[in-house]
C-alpha positions in Angstrom: 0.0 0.0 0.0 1.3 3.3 -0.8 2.9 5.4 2.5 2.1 8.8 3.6 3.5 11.4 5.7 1.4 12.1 8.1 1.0 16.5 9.3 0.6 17.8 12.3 -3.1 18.1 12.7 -3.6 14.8 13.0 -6.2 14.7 9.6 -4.0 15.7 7.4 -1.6 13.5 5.2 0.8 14.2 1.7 2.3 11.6 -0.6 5.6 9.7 0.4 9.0 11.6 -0.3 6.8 15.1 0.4 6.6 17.6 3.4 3.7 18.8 5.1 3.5 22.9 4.9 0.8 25.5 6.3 -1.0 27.0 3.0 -2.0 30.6 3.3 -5.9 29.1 4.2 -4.3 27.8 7.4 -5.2 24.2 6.0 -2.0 21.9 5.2 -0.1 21.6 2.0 2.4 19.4 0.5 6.0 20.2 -1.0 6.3 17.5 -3.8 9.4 16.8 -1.9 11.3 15.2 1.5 12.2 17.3 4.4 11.7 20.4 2.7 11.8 24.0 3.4 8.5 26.1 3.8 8.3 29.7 2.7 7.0 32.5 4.7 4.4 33.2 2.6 2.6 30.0 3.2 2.6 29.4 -1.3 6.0 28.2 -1.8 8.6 25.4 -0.7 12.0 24.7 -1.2 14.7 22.0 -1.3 15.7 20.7 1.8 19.2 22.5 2.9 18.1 25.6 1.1 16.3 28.8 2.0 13.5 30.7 0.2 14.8 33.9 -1.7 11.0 35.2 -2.1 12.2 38.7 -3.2 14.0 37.0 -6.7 11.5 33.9 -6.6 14.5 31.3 -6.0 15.7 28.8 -4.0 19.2 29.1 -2.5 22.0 27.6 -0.4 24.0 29.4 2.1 26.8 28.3 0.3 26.0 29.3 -3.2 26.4 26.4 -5.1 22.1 25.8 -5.5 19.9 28.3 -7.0 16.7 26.7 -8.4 13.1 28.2 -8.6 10.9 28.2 -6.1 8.3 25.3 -5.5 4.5 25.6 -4.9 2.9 23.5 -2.6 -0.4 21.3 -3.8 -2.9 20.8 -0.6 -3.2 17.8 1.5 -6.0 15.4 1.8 -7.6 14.3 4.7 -6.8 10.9 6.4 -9.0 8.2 6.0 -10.4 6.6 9.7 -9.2 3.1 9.9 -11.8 0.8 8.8 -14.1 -1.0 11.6 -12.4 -4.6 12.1 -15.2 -7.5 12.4 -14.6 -9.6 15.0 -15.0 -12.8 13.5 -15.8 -15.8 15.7 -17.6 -19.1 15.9 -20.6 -18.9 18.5 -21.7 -21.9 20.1 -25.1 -23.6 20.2 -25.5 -22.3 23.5 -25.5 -19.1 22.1 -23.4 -17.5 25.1 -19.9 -19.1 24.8 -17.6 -18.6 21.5 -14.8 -20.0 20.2 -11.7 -18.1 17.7 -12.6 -18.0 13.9 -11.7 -21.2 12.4 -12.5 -24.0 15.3 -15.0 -25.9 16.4 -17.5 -26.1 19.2 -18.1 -28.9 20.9 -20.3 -30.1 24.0 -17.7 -30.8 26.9 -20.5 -31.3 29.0 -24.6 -30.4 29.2 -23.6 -26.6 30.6 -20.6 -26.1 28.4 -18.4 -26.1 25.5 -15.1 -26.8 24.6 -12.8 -24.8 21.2 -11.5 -27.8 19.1 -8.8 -25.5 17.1 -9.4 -27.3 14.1 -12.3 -26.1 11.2 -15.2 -28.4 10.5 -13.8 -31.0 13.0 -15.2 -34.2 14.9 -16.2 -33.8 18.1 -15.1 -37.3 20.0 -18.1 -38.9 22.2 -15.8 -38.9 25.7 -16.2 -34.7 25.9 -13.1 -34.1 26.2 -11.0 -34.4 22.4 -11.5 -34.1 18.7 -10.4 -35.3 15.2 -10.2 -34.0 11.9 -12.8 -33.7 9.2 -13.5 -36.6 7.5 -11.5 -39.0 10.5 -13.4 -40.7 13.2 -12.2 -40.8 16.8 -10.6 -43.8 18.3 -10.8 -43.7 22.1 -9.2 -47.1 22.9 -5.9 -46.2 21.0 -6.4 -42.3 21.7 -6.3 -41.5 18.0 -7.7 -39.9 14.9 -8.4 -42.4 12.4 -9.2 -42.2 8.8 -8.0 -44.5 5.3 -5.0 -42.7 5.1 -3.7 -43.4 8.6 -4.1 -42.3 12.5 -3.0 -39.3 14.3 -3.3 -38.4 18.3 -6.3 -37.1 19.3 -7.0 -33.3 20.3 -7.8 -31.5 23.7 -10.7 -29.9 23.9 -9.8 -26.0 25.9 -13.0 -24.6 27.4 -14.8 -21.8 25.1 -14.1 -18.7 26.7 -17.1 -15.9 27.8 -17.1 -12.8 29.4 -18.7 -12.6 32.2 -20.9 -9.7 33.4 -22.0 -10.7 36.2 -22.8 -14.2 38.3 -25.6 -14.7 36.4 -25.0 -13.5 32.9 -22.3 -13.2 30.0 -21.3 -11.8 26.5 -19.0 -14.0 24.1 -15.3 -13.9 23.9 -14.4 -10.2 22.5 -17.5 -8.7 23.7 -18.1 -6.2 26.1 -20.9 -5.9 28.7 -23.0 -3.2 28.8 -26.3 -1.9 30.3 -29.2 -1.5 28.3 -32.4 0.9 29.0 -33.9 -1.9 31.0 -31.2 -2.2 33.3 -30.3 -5.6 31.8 -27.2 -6.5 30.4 -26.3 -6.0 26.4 -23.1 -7.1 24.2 -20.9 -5.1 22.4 -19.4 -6.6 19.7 -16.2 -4.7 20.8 -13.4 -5.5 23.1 -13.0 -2.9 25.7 -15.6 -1.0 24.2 -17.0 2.5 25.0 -20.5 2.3 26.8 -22.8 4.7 25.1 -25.2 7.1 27.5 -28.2 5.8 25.6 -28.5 2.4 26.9 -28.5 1.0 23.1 -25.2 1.6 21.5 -21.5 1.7 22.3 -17.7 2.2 20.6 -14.6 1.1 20.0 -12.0 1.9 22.5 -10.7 5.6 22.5 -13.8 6.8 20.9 -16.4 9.0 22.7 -20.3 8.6 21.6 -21.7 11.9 19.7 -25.0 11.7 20.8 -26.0 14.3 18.0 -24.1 13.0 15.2 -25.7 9.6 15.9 -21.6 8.4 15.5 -17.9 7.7 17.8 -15.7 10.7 17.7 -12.5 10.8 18.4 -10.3 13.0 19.5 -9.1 14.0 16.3 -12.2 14.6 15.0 -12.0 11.0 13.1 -16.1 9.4 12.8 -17.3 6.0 12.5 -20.8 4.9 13.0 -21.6 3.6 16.3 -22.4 0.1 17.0 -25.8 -1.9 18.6 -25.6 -3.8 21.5 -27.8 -7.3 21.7 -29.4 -8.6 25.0 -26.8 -10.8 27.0 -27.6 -14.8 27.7 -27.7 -16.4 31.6 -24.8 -17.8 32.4 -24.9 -21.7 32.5 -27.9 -24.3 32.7 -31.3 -23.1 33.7 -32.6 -25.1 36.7 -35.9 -26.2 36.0 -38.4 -28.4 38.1 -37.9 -32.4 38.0 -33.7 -31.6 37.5 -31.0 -32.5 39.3 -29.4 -29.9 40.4 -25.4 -30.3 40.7 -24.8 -26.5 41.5 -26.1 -23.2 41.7 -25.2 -23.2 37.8 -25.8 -26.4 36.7 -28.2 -29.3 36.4 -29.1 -32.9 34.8 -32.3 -34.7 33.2 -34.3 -36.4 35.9 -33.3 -39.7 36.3 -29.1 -39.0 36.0 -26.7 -38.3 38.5 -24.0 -35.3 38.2 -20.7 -36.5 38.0 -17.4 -34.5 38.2 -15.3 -35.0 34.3 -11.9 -34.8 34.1 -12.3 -31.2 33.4 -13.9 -30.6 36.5 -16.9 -29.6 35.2 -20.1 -31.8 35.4 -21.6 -34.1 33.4 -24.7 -36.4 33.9 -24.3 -39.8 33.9 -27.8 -41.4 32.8 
């Protein structure tokens, strides 16, 4: 991509191998060329090393040996805000956990999931590992199998979740934030700016404009604001005729919560 020189206002920018000068509007300018000298009357530029003779319309060096016209500067463009990044990631069934772009959910046990770093893959029956696409799991000789041959077997890491509170969370990346009910929202941003309203919020080091309906910063840089969505309860909901194996978590009737190697639960039918 090409470079650019950024000027002192912060919004202003010239072509690589240029210098950034004050035009006689008070906006910048460039001087099609590096480390240059600006002339006092805010029009022309010289080479760098020389001074502006604006009485005979030259360029010179204090040593005599450079004497070329002056230049003019051309004006600078503004700089463009960095484009909004999308936070890509793979949300889980449970529609509260997540897990990085490019792996796989899978159940570790009825309350919660596990990141298989590995696309499309085949999450193995025991909870805990997972194979390939297109390879079955092999629990007895702790491989992956397919026609081609066998590899080890992966480790599941638990899907990770912010947590807002003891009772509710955002997914991995998000940010928690109240909403007009007093409930919790997601941002879709890390770190995010809360906005005043209750319904919308910014990236980090951005202030919400209200007015403008957008995130300022300081600069005077814009980007439109983001919507929050309504934040999930945290783990299983306890409901009548379960058996409850924590505050947090519970089985079908009829099973009996059992500690995995994990140390979560599981229910064991």
């Amino acid at each position: 991509a090409p470079r650019a020189v950024p000027c002192p206002d912060g919004q202003s920018e010239c072509p690589d191998d240029a210098t950034c000068c004050v035009t006689s509007s008070g906006a910048w300018g460039c001087c099609p060329m590096p480390q240059a000298s600006c002339c006092v009357d805010k029009v022309h530029c010289c080479p760098h090393a020389t001074v502006c003779d604006l009485t005979h319309g030259r360029c010179v060096s204090p040593t005599g040996d450079t004497d070329v016209p002056l230049s003019t500067a051309f004006p600078a463009w503004k700089r463009q805000p960095p484009a909004p990044v999308a936070l890509r990631q793979v949300l889980c069934p449970d529609g509260r956990s997540a897990c990085p772009d490019g792996a796989t959910c899978c159940q570790l046990s009825p309350t919660q999931y596990g990141c298989c770093p590995l696309q499309n893959a085949v999450c193995c029956s025991d909870g805990q590992h997972c194979c390939p696409q297109g390879t079955t799991c092999d629990l007895i000789h702790s491989t992956c199998t397919s026609l081609g041959g066998s590899a080890p077997l992966a480790a599941l890491p638990t899907a990770h979740e912010v947590k807002c509170d003891e009772q509710t969370s955002c997914p991995n990346g998000n940010t928690c934030c109240r909403l007009s009910s007093g409930a919790w929202g997601c941002c879709p941003l890390e770190q995010a700016v809360c906005c005043p309203d209750h319904v919308h919020c910014c990236p980090q080091g951005y202030t919400c404009d209200p007015e403008g309906g957008s995130c300022l910063q300081g600069g005077g840089t814009r980007r439109p604001w983001v919507r929050k969505t309504p934040a999930l309860p945290r783990g299983g909901q306890v409901t009548l005729g379960n058996v409850k194996c924590d505050d947090k978590t519970s089985c079908p009737d009829g099973s009996t919560c059992c500690r995995m190697s994990l140390g979560t639960w599981g229910c064991c039918p």
